[in-house]
C-alpha positions as MATLAB code, in Angstrom:
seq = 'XXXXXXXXXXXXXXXXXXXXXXXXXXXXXXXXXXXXXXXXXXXXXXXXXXXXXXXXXXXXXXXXXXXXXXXXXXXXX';
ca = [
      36.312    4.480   -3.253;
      34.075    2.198   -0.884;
      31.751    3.724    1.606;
      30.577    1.321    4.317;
      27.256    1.913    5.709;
      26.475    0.410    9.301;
      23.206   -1.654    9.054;
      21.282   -2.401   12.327;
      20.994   -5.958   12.863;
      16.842   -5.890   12.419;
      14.572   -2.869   11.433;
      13.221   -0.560   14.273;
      10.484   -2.188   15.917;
       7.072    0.578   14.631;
       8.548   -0.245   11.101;
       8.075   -3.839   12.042;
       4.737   -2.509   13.530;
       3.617   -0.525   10.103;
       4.688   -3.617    8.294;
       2.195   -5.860   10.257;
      -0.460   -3.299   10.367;
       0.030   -2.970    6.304;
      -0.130   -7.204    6.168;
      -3.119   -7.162    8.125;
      -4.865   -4.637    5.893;
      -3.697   -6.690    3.074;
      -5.706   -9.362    4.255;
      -8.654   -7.577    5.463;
      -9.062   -6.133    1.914;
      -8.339   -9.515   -0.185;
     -11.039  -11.446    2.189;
     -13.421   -8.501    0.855;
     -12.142   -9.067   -2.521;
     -10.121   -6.355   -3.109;
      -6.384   -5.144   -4.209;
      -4.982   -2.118   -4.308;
      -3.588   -1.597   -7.970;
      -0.659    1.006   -8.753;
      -0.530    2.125  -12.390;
       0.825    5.228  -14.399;
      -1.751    7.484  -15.402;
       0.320    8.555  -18.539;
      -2.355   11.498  -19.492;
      -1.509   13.139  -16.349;
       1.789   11.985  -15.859;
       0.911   10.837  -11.689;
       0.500    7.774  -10.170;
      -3.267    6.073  -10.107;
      -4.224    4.011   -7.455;
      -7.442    2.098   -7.833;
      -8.894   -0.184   -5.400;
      -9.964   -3.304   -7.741;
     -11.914   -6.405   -7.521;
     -10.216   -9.975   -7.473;
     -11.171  -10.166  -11.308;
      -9.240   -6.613  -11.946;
     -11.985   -4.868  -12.455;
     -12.033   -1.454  -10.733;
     -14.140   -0.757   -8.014;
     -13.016    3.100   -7.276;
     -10.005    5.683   -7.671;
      -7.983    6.356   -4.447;
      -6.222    9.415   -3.533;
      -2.906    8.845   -2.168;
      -4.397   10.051    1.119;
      -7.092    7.117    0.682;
      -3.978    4.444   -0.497;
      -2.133    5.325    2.906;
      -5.417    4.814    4.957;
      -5.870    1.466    4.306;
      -2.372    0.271    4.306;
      -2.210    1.594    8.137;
      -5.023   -0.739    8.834;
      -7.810    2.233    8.796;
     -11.195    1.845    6.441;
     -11.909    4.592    3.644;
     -13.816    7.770    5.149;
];
């Protein structure tokens, strides 16, 4: 049985907009020398997100809360 699915030609424009605000925050944290790192905290069984330096070292745990700040462009509180 195939299902077709229509597609839009291009993504709505404020996904475009999140994806540009999330590129910029990339870059905002890497010229500060810092990634955001996603890992499996297999005590717990949840996600850990940890903002790291460029040598991998971690700098602090985030909260998801924290994670979605920063890729929408805003600082940490």
């Amino acid at each position: 049985m195939s299902s077709e699915v229509d597609l839009p030609d291009a993504p709505p424009l404020e996904v475009l907009r999140d994806i540009a605000a999330a590129a910029e925050a990339y870059e905002q944290l890497s010229s500060r020398g810092r990634r955001v790192h996603f890992g499996l905290d297999t005590t717990a069984g949840t996600v850990a997100i940890e903002l790291r330096d460029l040598t991998g070292a971690r700098v602090t745990r985030l909260s998801p809360s924290d994670a979605l700040q920063l890729a929408a462009g805003h600082g940490l509180r």
